[in-house]
Chimera marker file (.cmm) of the C-alpha trace (Angstrom):
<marker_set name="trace">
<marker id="1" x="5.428" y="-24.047" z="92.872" r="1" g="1" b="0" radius="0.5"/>
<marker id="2" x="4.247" y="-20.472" z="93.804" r="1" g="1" b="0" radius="0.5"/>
<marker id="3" x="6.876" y="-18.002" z="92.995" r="1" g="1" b="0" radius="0.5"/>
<marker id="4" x="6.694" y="-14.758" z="95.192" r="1" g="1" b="0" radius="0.5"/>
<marker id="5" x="8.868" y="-11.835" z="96.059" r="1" g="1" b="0" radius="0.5"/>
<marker id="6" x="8.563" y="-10.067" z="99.671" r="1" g="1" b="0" radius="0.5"/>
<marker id="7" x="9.052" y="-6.146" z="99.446" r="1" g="1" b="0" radius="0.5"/>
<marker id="8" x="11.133" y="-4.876" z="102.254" r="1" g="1" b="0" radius="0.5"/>
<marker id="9" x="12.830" y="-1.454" z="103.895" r="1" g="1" b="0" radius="0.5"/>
<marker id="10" x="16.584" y="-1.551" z="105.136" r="1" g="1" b="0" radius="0.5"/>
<marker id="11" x="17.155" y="0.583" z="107.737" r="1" g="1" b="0" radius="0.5"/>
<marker id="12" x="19.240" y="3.084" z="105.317" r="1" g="1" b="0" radius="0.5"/>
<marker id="13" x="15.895" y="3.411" z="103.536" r="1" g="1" b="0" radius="0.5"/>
<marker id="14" x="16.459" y="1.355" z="100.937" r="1" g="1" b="0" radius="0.5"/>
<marker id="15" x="13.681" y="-0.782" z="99.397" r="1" g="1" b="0" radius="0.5"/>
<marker id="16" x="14.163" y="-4.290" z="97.832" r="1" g="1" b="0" radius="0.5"/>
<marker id="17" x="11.832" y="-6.948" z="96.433" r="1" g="1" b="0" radius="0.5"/>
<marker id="18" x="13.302" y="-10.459" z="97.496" r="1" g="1" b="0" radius="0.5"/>
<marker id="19" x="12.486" y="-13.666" z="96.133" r="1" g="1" b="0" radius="0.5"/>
<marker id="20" x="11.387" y="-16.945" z="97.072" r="1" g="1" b="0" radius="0.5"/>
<marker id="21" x="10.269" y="-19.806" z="95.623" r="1" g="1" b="0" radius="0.5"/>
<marker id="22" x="7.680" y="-20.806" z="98.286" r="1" g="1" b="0" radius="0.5"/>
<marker id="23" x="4.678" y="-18.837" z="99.696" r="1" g="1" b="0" radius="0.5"/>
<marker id="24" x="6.202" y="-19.882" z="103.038" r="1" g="1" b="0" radius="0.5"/>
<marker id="25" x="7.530" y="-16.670" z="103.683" r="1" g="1" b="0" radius="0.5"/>
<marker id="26" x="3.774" y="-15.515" z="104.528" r="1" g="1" b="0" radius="0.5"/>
<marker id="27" x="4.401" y="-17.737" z="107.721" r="1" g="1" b="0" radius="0.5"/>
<marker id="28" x="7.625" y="-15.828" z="109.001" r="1" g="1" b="0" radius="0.5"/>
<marker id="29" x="6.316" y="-12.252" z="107.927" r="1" g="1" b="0" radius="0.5"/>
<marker id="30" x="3.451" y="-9.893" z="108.455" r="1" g="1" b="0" radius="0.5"/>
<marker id="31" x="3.216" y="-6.687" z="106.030" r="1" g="1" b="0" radius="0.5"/>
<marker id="32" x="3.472" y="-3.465" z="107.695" r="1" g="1" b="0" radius="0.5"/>
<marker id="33" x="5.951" y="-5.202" z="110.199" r="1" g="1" b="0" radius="0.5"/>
<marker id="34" x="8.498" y="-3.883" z="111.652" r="1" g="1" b="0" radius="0.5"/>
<marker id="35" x="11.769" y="-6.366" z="112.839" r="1" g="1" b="0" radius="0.5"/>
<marker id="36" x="14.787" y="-5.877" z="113.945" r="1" g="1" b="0" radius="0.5"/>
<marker id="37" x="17.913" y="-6.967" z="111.983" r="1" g="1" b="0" radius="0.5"/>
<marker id="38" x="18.747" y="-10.092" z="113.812" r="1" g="1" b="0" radius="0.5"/>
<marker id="39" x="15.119" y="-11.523" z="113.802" r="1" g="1" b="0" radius="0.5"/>
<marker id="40" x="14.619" y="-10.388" z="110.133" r="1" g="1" b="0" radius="0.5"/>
<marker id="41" x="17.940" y="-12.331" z="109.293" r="1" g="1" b="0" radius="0.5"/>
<marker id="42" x="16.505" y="-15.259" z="111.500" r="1" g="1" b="0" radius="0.5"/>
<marker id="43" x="13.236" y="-15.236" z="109.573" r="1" g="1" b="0" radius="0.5"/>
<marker id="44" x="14.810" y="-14.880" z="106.645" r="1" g="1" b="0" radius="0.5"/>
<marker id="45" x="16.978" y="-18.018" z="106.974" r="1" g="1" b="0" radius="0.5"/>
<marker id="46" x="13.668" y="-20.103" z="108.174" r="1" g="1" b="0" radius="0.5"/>
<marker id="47" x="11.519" y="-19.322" z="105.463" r="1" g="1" b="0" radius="0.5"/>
<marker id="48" x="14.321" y="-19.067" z="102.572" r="1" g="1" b="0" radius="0.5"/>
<marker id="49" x="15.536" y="-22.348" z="103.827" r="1" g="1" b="0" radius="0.5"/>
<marker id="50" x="12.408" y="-23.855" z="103.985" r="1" g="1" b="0" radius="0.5"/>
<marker id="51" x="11.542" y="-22.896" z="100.278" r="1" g="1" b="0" radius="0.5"/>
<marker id="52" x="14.791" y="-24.297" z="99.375" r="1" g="1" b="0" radius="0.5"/>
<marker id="53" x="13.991" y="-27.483" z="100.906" r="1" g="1" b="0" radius="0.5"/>
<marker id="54" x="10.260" y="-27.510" z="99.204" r="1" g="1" b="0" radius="0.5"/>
<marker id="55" x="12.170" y="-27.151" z="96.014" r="1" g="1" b="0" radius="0.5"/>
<marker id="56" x="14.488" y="-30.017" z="96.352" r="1" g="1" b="0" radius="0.5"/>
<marker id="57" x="11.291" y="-32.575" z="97.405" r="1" g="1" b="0" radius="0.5"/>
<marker id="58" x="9.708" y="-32.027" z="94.061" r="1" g="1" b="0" radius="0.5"/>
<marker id="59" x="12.614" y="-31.160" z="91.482" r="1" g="1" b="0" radius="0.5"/>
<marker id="60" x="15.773" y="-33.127" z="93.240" r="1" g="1" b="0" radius="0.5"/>
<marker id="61" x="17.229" y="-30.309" z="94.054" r="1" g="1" b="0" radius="0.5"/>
<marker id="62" x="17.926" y="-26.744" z="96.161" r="1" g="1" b="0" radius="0.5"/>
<marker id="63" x="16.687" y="-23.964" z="94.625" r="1" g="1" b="0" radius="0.5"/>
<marker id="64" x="19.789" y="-21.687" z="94.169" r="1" g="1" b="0" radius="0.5"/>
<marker id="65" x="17.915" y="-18.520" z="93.649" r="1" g="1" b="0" radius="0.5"/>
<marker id="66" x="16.495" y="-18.961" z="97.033" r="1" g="1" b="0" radius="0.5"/>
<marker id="67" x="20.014" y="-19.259" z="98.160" r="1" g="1" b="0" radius="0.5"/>
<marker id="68" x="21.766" y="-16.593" z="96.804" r="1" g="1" b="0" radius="0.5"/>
<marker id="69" x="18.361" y="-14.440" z="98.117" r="1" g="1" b="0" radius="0.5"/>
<marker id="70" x="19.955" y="-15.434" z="101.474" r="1" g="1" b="0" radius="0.5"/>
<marker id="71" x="22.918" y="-14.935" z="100.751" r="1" g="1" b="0" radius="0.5"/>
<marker id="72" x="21.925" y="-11.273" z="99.981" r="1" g="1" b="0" radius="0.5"/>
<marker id="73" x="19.734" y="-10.699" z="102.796" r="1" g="1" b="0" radius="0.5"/>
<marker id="74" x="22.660" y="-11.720" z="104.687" r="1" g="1" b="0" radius="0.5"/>
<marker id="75" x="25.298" y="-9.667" z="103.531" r="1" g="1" b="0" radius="0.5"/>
<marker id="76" x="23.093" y="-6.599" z="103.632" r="1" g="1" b="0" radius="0.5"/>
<marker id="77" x="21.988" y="-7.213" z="106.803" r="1" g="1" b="0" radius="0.5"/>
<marker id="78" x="25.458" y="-7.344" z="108.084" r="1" g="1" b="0" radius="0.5"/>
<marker id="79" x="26.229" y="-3.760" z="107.015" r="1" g="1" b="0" radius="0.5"/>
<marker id="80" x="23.616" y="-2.620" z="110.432" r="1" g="1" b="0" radius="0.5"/>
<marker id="81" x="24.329" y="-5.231" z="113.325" r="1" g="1" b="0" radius="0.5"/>
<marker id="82" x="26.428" y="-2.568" z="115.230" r="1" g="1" b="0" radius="0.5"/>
<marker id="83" x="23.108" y="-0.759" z="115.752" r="1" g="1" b="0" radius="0.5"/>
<marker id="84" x="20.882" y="-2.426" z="117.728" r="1" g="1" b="0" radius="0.5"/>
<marker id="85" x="18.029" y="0.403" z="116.688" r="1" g="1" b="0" radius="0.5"/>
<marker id="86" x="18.008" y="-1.006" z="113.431" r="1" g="1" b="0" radius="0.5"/>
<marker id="87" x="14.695" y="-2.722" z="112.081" r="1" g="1" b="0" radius="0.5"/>
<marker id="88" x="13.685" y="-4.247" z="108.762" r="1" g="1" b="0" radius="0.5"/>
<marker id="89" x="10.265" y="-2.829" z="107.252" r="1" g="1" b="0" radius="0.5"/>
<marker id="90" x="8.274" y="-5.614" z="105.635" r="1" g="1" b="0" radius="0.5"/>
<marker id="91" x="5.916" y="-3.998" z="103.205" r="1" g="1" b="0" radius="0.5"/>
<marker id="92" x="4.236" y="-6.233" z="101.272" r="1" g="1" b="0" radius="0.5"/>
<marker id="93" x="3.856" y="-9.702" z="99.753" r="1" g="1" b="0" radius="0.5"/>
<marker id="94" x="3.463" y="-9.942" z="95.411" r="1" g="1" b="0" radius="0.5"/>
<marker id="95" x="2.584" y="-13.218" z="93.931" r="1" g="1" b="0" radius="0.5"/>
<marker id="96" x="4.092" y="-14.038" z="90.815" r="1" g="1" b="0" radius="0.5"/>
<link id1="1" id2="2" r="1" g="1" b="0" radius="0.2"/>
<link id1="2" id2="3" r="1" g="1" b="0" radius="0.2"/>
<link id1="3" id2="4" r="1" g="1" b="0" radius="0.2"/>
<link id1="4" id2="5" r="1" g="1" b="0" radius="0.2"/>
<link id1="5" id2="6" r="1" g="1" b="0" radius="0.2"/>
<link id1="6" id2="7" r="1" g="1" b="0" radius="0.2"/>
<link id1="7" id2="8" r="1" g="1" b="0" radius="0.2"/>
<link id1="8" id2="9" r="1" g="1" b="0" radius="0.2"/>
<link id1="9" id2="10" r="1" g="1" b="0" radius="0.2"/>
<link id1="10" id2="11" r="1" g="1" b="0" radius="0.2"/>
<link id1="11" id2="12" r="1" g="1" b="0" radius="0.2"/>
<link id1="12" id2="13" r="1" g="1" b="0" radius="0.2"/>
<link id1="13" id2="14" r="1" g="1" b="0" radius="0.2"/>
<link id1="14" id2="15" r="1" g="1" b="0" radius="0.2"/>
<link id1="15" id2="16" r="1" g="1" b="0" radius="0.2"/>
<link id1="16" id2="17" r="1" g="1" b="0" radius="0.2"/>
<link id1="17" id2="18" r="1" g="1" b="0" radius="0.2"/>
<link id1="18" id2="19" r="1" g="1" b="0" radius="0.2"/>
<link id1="19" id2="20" r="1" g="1" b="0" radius="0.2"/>
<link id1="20" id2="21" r="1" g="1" b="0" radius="0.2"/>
<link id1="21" id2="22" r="1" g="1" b="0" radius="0.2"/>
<link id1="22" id2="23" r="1" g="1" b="0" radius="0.2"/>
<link id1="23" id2="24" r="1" g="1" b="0" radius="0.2"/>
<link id1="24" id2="25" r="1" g="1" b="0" radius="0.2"/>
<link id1="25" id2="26" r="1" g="1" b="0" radius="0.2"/>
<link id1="26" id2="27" r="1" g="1" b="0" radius="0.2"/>
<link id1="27" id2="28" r="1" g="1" b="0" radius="0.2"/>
<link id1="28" id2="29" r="1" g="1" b="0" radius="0.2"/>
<link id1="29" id2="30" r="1" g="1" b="0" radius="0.2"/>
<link id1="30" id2="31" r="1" g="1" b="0" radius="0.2"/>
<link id1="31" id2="32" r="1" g="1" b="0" radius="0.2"/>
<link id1="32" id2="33" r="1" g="1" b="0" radius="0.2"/>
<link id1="33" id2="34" r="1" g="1" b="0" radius="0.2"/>
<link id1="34" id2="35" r="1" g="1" b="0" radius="0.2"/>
<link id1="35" id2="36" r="1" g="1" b="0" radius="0.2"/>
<link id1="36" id2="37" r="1" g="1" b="0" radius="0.2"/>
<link id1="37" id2="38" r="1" g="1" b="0" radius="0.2"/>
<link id1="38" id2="39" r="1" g="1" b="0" radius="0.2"/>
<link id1="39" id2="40" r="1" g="1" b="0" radius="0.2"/>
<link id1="40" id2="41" r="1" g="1" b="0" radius="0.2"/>
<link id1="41" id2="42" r="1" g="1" b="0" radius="0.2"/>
<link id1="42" id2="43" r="1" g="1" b="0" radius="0.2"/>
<link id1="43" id2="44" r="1" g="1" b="0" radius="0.2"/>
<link id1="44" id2="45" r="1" g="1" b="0" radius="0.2"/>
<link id1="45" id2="46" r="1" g="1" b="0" radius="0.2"/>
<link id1="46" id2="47" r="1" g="1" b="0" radius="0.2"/>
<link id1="47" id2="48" r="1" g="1" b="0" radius="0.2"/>
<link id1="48" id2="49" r="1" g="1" b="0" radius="0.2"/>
<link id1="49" id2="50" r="1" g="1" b="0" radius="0.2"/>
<link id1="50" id2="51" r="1" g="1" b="0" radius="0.2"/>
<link id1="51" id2="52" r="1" g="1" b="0" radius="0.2"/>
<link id1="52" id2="53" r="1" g="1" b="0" radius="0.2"/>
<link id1="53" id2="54" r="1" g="1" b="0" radius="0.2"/>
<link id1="54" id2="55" r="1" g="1" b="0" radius="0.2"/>
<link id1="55" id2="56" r="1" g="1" b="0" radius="0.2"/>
<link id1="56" id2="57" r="1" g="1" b="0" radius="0.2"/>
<link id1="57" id2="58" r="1" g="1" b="0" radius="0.2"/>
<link id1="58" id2="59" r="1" g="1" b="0" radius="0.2"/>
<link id1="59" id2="60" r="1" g="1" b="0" radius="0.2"/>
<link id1="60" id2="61" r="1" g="1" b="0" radius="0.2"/>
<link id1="61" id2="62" r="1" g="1" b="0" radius="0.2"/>
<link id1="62" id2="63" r="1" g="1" b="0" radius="0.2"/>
<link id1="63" id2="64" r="1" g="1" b="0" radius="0.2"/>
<link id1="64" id2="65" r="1" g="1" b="0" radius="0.2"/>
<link id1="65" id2="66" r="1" g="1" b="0" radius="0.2"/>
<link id1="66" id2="67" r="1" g="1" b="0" radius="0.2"/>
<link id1="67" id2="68" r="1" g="1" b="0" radius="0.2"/>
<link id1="68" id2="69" r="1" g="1" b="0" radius="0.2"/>
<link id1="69" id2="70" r="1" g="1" b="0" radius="0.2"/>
<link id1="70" id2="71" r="1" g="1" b="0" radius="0.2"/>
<link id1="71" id2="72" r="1" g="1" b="0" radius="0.2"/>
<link id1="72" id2="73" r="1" g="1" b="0" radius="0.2"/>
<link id1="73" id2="74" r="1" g="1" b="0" radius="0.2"/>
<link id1="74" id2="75" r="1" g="1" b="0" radius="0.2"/>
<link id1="75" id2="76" r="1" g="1" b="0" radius="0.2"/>
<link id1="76" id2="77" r="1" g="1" b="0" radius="0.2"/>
<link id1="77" id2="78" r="1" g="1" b="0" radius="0.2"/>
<link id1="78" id2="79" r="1" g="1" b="0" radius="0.2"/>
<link id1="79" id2="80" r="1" g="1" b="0" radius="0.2"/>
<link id1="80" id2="81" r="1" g="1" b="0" radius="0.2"/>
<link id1="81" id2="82" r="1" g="1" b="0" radius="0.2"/>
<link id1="82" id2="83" r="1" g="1" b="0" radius="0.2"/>
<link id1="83" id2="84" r="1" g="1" b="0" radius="0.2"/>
<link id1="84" id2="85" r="1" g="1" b="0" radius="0.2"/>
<link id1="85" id2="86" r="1" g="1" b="0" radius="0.2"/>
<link id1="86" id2="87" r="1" g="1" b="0" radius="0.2"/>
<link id1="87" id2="88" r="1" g="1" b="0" radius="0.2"/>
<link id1="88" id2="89" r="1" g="1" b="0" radius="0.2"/>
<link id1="89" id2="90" r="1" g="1" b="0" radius="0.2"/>
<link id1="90" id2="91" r="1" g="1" b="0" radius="0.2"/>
<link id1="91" id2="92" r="1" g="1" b="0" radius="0.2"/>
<link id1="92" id2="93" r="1" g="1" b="0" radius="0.2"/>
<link id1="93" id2="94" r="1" g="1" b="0" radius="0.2"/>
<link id1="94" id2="95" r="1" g="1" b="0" radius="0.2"/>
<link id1="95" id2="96" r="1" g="1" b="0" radius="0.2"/>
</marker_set>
């Protein structure tokens, strides 16, 4: 399966190259976006669970990496829902 991360901005500034296992995450994202925390986080959970799911058709199994991903993005993300100003910068997609 194509293996890619997704380079993104927090809203503290702080950059971070997530994984998935899927190039799925092309069809929840657009570089140079912009989105704010709760539609990130929804995105996020589409396209990580997706890739998850893609995993488990062809190996028999969820991909945990893809998990714990979300389980990051997630736990981040909840460290800026009291501002509703706060947005997500996708920057850029990298194959691997």
């Amino acid at each position: 399966m194509p293996e890619m991360l997704f380079h993104i901005v927090w809203p503290d500034g702080v950059g971070e190259a997530c994984y998935s296992p899927s190039l799925v995450v092309k069809e929840h994202f657009v570089p140079g976006e912009r989105y704010d925390v709760p539609d990130f986080l929804a995105r996020s959970r589409a396209a990580l669970n997706i890739a998850s799911e893609r995993v488990r058709a062809r190996y028999g199994m969820a991909c945990s990496r893809a998990l714990g991903q979300l389980d990051r993005i997630e736990r981040t993300a909840s460290q800026f829902t009291t501002n509703p100003a706060a947005s997500v910068a996708v920057e850029r997609f990298e194959d691997l």
